[in-house]
MARBA-3410 file (N, C-alpha, C, O; in Angstrom, 1 decimal):
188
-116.7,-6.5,-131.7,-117.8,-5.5,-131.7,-117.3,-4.2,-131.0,-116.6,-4.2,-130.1 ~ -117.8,-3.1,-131.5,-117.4,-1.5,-131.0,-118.6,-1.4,-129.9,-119.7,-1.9,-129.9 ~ -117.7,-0.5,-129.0,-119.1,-0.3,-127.9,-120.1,-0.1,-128.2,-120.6,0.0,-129.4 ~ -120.7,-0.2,-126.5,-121.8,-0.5,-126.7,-123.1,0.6,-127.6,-122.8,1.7,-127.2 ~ -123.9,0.7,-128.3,-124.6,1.7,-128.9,-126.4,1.1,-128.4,-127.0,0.0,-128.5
-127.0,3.2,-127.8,-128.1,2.3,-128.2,-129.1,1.7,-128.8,-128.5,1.4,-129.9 ~ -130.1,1.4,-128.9,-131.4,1.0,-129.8,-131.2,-0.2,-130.2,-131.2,-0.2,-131.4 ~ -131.0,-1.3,-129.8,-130.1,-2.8,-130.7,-131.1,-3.0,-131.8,-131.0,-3.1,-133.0 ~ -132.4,-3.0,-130.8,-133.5,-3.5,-131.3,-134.1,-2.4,-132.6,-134.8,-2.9,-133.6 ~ -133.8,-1.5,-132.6,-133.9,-0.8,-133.9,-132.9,-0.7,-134.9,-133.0,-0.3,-136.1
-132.2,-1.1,-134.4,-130.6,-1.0,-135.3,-130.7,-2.6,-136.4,-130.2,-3.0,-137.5 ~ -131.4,-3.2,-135.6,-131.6,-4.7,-136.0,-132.4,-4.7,-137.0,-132.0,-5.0,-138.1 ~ -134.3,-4.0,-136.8,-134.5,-3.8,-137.1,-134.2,-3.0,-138.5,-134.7,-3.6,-139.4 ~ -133.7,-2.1,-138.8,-133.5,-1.0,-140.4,-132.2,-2.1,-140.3,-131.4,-1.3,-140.6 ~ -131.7,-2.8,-140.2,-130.1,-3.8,-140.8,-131.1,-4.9,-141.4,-130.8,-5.2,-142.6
-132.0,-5.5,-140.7,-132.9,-6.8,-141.6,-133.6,-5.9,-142.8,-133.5,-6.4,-143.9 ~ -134.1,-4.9,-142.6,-135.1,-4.3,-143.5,-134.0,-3.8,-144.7,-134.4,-4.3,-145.8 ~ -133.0,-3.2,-144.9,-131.8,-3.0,-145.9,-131.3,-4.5,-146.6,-131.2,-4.6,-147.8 ~ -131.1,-5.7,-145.4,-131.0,-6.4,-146.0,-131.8,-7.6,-147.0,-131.3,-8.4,-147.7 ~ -133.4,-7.4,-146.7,-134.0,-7.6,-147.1,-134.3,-7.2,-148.7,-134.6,-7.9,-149.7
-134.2,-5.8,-148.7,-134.7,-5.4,-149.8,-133.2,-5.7,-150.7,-133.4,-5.7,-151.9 ~ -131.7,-5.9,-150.2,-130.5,-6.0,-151.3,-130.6,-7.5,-151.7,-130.5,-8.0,-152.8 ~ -130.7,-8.2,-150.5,-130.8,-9.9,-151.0,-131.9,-10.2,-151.2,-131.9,-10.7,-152.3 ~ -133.0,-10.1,-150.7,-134.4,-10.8,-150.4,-134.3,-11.6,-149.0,-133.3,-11.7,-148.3 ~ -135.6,-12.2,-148.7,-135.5,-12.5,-147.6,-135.0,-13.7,-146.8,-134.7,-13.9,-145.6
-135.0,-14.5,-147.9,-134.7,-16.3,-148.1,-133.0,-16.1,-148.0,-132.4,-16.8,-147.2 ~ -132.5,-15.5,-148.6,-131.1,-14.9,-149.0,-130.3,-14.6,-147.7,-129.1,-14.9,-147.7 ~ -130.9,-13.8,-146.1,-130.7,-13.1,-145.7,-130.7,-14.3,-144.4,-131.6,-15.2,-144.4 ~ -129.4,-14.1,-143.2,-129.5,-14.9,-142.5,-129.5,-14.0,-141.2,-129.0,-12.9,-141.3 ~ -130.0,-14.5,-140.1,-129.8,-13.8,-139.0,-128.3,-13.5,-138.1,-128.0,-13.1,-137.0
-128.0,-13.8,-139.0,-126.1,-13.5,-138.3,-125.4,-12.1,-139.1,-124.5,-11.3,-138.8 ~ -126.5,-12.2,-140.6,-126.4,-11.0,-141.3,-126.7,-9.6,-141.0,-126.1,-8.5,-141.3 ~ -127.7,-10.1,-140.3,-128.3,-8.8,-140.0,-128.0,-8.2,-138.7,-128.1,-7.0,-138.5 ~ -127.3,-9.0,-137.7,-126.7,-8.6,-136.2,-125.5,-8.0,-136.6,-125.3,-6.9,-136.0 ~ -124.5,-8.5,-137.9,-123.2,-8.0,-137.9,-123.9,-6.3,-138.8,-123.3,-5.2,-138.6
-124.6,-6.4,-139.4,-125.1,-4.9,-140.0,-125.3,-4.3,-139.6,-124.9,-3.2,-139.8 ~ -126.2,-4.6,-138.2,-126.1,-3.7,-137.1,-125.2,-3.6,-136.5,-125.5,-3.1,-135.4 ~ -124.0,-4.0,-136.5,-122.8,-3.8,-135.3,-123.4,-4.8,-133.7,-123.4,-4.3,-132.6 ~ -123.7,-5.6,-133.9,-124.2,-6.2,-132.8,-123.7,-7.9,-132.8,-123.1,-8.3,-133.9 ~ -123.7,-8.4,-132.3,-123.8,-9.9,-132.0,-125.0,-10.7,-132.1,-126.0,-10.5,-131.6
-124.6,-12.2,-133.2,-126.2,-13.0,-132.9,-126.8,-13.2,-132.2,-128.0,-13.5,-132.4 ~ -126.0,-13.2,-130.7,-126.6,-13.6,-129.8,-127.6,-12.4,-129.3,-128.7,-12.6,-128.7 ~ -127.0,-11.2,-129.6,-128.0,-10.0,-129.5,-129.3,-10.1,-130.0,-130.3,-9.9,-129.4 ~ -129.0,-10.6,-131.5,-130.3,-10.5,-132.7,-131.3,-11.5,-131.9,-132.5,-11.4,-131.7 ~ -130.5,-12.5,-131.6,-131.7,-13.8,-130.7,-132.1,-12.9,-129.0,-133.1,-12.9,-128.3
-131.4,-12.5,-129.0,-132.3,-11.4,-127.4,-133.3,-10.9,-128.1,-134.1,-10.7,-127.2 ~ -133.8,-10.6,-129.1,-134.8,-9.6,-129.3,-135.4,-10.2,-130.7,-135.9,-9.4,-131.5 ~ -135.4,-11.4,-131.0,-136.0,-12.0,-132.0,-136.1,-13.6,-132.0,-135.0,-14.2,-132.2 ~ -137.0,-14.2,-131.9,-136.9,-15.6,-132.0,-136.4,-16.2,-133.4,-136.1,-17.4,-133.4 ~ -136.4,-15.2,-134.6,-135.7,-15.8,-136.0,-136.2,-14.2,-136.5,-136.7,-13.3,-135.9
-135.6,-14.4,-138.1,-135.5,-13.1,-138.9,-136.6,-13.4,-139.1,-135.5,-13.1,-139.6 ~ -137.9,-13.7,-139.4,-139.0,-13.4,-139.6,-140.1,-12.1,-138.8,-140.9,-11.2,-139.2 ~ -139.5,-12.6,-137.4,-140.0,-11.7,-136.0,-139.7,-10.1,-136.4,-140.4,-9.2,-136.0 ~ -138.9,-10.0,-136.9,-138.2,-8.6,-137.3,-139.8,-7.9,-137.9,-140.3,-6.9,-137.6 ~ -140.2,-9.1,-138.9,-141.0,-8.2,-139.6,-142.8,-8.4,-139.1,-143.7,-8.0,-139.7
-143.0,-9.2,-137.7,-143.8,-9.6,-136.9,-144.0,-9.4,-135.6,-145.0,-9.7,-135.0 ~ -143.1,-8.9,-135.2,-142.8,-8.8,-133.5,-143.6,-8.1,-133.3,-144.0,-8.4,-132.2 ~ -144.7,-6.7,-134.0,-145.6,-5.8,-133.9,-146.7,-6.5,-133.6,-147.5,-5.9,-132.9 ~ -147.1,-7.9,-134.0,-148.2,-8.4,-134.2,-149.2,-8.3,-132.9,-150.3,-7.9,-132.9 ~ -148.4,-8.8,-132.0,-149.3,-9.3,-130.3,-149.4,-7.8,-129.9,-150.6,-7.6,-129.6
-148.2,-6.3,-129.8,-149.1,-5.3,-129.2,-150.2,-5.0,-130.2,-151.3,-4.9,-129.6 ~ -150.2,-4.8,-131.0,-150.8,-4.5,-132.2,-152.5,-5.1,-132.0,-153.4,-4.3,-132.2 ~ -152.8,-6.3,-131.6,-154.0,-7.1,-131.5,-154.3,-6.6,-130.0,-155.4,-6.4,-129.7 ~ -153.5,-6.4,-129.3,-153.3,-6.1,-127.9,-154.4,-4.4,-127.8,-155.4,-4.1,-127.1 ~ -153.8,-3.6,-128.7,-154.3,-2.1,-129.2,-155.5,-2.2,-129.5,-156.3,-1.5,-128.9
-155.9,-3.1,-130.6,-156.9,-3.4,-131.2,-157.8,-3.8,-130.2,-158.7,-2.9,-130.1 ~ -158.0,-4.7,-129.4,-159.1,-5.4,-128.4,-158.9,-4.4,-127.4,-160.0,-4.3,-126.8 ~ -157.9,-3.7,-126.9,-158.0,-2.8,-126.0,-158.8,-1.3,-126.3,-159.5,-0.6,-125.6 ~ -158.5,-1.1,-127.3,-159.6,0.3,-127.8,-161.2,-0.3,-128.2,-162.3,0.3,-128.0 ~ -161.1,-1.2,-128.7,-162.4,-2.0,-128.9,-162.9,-2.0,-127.3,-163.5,-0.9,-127.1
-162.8,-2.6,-126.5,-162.9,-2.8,-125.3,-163.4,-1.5,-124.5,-164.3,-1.7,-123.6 ~ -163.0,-0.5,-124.7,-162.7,1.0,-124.5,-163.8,2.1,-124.9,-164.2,3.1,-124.3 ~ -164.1,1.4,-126.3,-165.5,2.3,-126.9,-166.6,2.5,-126.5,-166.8,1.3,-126.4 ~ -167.8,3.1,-126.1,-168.8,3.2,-125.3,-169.7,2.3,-125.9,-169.9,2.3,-127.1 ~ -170.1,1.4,-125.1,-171.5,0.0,-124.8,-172.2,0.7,-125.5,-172.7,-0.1,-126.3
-172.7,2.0,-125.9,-173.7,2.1,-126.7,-173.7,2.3,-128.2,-174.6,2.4,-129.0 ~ -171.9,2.5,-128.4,-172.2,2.4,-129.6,-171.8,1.0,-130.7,-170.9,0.1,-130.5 ~ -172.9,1.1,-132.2,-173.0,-0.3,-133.0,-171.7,-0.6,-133.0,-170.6,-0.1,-132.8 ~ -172.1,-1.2,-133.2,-170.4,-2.8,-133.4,-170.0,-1.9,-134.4,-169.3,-1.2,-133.8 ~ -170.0,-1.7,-135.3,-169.6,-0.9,-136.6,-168.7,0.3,-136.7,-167.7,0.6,-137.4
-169.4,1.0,-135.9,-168.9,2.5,-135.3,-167.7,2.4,-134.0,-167.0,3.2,-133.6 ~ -167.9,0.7,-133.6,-167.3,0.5,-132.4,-165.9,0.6,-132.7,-164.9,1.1,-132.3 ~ -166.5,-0.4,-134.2,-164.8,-0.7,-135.3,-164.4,0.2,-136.0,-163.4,0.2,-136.7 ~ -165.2,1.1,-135.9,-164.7,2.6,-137.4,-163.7,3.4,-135.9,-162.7,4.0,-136.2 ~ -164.0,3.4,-134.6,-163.8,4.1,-133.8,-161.9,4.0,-133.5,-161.0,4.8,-133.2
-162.1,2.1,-133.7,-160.6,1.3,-133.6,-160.0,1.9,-134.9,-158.9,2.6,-134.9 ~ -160.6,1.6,-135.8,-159.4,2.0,-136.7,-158.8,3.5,-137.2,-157.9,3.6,-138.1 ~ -159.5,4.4,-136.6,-159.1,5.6,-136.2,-157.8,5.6,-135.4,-156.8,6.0,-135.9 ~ -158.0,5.3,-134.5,-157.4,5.1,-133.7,-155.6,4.4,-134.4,-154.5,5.0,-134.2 ~ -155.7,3.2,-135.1,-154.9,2.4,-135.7,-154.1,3.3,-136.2,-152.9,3.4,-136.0
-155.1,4.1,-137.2,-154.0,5.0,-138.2,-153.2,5.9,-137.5,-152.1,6.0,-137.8 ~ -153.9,6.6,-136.4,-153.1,7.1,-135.6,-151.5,6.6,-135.2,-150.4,7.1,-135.1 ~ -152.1,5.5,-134.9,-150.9,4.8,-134.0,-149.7,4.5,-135.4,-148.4,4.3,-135.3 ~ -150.4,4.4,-136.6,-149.3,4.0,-138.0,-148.8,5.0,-138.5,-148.0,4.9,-139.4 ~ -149.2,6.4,-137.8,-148.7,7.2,-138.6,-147.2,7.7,-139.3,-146.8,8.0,-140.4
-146.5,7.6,-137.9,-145.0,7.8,-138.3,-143.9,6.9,-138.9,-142.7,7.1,-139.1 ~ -145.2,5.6,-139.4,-144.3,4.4,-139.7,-144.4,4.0,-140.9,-144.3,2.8,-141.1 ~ -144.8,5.0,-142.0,-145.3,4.4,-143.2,-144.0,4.1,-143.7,-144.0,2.9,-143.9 ~ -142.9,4.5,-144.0,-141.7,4.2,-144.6,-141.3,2.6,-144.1,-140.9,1.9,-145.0 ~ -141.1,1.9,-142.7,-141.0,0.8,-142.1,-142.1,-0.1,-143.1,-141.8,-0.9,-143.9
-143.4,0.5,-142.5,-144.8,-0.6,-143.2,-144.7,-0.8,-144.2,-145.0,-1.9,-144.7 ~ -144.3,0.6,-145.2,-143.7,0.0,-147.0,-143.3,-0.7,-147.3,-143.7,-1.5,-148.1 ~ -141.7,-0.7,-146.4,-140.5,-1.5,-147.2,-140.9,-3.4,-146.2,-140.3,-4.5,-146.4 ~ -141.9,-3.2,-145.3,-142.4,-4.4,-144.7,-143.2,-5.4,-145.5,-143.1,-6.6,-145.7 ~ -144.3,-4.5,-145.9,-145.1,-4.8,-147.2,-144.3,-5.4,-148.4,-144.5,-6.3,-149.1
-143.2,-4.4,-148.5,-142.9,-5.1,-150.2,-141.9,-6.6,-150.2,-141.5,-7.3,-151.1 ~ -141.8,-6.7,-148.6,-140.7,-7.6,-148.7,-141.6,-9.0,-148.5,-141.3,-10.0,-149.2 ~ -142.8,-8.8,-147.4,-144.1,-10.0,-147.4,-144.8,-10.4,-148.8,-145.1,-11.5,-149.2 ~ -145.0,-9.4,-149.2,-145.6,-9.6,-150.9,-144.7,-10.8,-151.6,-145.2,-11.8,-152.1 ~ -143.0,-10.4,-151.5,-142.0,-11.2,-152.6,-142.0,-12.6,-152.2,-141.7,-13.4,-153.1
-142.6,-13.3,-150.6,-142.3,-14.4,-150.6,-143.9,-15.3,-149.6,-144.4,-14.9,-148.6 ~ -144.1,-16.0,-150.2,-145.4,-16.8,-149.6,-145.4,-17.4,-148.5,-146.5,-17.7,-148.0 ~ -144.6,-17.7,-148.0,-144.0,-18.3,-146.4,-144.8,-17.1,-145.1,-145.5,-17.3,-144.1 ~ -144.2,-15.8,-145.9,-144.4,-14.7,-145.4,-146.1,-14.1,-145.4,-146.7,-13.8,-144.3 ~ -146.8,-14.0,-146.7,-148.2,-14.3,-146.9,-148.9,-14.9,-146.4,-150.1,-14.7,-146.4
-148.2,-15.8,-145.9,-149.6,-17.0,-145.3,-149.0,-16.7,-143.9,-149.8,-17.4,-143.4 ~ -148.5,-16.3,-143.2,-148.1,-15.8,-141.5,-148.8,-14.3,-141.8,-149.7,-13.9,-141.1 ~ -148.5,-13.7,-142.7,-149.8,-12.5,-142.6,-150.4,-12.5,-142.2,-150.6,-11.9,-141.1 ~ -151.6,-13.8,-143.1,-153.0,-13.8,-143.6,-153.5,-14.5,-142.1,-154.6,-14.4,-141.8 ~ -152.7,-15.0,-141.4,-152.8,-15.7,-140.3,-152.9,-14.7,-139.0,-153.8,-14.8,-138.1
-151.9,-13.9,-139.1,-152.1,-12.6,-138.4,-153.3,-12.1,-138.2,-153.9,-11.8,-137.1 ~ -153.5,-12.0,-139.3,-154.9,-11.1,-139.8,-156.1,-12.2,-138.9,-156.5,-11.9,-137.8 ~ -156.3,-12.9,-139.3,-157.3,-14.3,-138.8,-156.9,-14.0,-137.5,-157.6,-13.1,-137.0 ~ -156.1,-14.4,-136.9,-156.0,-13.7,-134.6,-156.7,-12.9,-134.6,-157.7,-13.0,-134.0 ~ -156.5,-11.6,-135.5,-156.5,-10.1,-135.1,-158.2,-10.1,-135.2,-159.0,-9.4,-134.5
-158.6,-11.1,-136.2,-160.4,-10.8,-136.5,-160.7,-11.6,-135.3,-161.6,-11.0,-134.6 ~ -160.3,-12.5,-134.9,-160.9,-13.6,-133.9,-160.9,-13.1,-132.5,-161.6,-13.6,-131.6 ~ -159.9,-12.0,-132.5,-159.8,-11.2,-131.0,-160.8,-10.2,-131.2,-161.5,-10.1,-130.1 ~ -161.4,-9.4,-132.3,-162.1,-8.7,-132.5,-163.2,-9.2,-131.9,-163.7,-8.7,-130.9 ~ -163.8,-10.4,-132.7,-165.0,-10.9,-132.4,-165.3,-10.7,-131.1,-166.1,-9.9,-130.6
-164.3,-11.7,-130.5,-164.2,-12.3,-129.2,-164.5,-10.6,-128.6,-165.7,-10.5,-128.2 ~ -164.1,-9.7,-128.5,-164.0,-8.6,-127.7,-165.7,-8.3,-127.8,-166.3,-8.1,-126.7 ~ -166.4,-8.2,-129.3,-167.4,-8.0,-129.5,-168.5,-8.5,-128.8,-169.4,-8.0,-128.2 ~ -168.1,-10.2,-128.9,-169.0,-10.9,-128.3,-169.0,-11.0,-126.8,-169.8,-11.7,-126.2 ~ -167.8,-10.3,-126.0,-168.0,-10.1,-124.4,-168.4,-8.7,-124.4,-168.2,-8.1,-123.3
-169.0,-7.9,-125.3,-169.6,-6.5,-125.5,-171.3,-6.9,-125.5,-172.1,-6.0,-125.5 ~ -171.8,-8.0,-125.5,-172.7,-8.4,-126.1,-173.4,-8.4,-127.2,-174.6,-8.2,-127.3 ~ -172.7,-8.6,-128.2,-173.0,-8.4,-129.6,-173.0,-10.1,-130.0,-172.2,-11.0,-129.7 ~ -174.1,-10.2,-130.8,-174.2,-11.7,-131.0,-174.0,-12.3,-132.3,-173.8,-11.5,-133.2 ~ -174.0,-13.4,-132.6,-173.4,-14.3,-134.0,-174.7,-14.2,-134.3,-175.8,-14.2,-133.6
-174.2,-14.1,-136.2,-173.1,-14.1,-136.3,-172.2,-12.5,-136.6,-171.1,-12.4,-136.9 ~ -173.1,-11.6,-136.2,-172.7,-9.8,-136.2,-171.7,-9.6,-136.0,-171.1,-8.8,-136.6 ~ -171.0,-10.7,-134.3,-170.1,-9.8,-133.6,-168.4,-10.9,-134.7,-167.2,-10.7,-134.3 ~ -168.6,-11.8,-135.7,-167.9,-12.4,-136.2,-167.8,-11.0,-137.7,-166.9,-10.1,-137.9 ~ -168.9,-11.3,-138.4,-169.2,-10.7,-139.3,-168.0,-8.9,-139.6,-167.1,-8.5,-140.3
-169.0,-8.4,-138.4,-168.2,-7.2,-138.1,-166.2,-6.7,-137.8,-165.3,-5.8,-138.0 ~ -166.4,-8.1,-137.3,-165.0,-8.6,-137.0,-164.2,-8.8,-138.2,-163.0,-8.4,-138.1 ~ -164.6,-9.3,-139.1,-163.7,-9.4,-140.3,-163.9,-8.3,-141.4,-163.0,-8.2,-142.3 ~ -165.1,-7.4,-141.3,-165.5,-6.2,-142.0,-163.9,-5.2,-141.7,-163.1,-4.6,-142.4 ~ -164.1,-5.4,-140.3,-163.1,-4.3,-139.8,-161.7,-4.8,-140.3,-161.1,-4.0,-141.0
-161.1,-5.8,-140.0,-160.0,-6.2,-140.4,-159.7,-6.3,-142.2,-158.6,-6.1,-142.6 ~ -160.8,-6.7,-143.1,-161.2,-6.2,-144.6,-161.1,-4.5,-144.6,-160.3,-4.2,-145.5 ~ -161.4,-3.8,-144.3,-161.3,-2.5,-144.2,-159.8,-2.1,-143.9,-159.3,-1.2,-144.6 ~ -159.1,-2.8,-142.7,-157.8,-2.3,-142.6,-157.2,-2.8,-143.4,-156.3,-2.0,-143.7 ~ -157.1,-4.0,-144.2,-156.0,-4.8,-145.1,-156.0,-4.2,-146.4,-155.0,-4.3,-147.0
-157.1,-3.5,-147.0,-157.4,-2.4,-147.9,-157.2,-1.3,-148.3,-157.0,-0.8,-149.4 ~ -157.3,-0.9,-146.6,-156.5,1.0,-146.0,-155.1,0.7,-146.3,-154.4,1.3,-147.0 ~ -154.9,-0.2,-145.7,-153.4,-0.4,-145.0,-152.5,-0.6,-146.6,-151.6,0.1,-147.0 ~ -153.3,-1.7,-147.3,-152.6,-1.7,-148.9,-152.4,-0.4,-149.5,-151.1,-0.3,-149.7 ~ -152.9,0.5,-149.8,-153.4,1.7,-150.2,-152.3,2.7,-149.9,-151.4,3.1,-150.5
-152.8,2.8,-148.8,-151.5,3.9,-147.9,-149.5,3.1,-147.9,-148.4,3.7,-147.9 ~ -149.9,2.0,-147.8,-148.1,1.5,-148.7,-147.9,1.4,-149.4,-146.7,1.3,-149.7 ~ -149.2,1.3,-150.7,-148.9,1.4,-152.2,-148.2,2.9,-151.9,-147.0,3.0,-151.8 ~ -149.0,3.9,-151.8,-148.2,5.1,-151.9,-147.6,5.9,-151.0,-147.4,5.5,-149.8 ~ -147.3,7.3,-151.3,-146.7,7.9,-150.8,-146.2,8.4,-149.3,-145.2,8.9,-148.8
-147.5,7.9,-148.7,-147.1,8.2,-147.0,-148.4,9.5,-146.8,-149.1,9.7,-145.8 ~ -148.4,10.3,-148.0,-148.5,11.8,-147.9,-150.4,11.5,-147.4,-150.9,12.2,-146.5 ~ -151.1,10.3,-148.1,-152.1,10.0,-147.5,-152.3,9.5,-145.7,-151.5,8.7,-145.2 ~ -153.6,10.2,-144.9,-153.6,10.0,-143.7,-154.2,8.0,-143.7,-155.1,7.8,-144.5 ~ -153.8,7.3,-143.2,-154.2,5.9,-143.4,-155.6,5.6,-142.3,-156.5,4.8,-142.4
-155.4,6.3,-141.7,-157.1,7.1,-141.1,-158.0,7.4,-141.5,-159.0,6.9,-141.1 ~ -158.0,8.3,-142.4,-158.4,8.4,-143.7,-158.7,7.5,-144.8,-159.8,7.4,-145.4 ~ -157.9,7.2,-144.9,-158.6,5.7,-145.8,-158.6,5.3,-145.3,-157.6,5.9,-144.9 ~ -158.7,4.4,-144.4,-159.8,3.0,-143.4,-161.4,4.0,-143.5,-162.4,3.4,-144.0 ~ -161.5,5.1,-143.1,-162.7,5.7,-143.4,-163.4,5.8,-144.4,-164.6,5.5,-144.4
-162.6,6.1,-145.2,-163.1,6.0,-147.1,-163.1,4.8,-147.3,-164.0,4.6,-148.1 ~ -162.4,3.7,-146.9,-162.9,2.2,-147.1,-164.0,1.5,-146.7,-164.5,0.6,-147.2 ~ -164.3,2.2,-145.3,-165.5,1.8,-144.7,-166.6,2.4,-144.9,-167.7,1.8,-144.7 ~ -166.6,3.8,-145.4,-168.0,4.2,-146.5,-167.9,3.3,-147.4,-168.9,2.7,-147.6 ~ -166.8,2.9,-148.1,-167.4,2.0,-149.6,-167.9,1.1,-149.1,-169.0,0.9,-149.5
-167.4,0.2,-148.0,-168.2,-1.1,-147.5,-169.6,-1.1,-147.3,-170.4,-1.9,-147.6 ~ -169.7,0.2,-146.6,-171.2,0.5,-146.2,-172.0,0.6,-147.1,-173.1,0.1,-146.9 ~ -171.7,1.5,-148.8,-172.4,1.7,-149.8,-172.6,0.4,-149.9,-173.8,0.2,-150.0 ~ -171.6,-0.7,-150.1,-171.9,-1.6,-151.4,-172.8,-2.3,-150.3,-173.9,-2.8,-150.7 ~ -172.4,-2.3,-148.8,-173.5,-3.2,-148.3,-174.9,-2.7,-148.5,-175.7,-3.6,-148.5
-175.3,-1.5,-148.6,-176.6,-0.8,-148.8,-177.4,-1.1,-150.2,-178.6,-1.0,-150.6 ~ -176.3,-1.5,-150.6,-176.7,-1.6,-152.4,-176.7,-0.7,-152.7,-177.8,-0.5,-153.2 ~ -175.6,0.7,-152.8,-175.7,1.9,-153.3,-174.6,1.8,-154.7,-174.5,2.8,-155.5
END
């Protein structure tokens, strides 16, 4: 290996994600992706428990963000607004990463292994919601309900803004997603 260089963890990172999209992901081994980066396996395992983590390791701050700005929003305002407030905030935080969340997305889409640790993701992320909701005082089944509204809203935005360009704010659509929710819940 050539000296030392920094960033391992990002270098690992864009070496799994390259190799992902030339082999696929089933194809792709973790010894692959350390030598792409110029690094050692034993590196890739410092900063990954397997090649899947590459494209999950975001998950726990990520929920961590989520229940902490939820947590954060003023007691007086609806659970709704509490959650339109978080996902402001989300897009924010996604902004510089739509090219990563693309090529993340298209690689989770190709294989079902990957889909179902999503969808699972997603399920924590609503269940921490709740849970934040319902130490806000918000009661069942609202502070559930709302909880998966918000996370339905992000998986929507979030589709949307990696279908395309980047050039859309993903802030923005979670907003535009959550007026439509609101319409159709109104019966408009």
């Amino acid at each position: 290996m050539s000296r030392w260089e920094p960033d391992a963890r990002g270098r690992l990172e864009r070496a799994a994600m390259e190799l992902y999209r030339e082999r696929g992901f089933d194809q792709t081994t973790a010894a692959e992706i350390a030598k792409r980066a110029g690094l050692t396996e034993r590196t890739f395992f410092r900063h990954y428990a397997d090649k899947r983590e590459v494209l999950f390791a975001g998950a726990g701050p990520l929920q961590e963000f989520f229940v902490d700005t939820l947590a954060g929003t003023p007691d007086t305002a609806a659970p709704i607004d509490a959650i339109a407030a978080v996902l402001d905030a989300v897009g924010e935080l996604f902004a510089e990463r739509h090219e990563f969340a693309r090529q993340r997305q298209v690689v989770i889409a190709a294989n079902a292994e990957l889909r179902e640790r999503e969808l699972i993701k997603l399920a924590s992320l609503s269940a921490a919601l709740a849970d934040t909701l319902r130490r806000r005082g918000v009661s069942e089944p609202a502070a559930s309900l709302t909880a998966e509204a918000g996370i339905a809203v992000f998986k929507i935005a979030f589709g949307r803004w990696t279908d395309g360009t980047g050039k859309q704010d993903l802030a923005q659509l979670m907003r535009e997603s959550l007026a439509e929710l609101k319409a159709v819940a109104a019966g408009s």
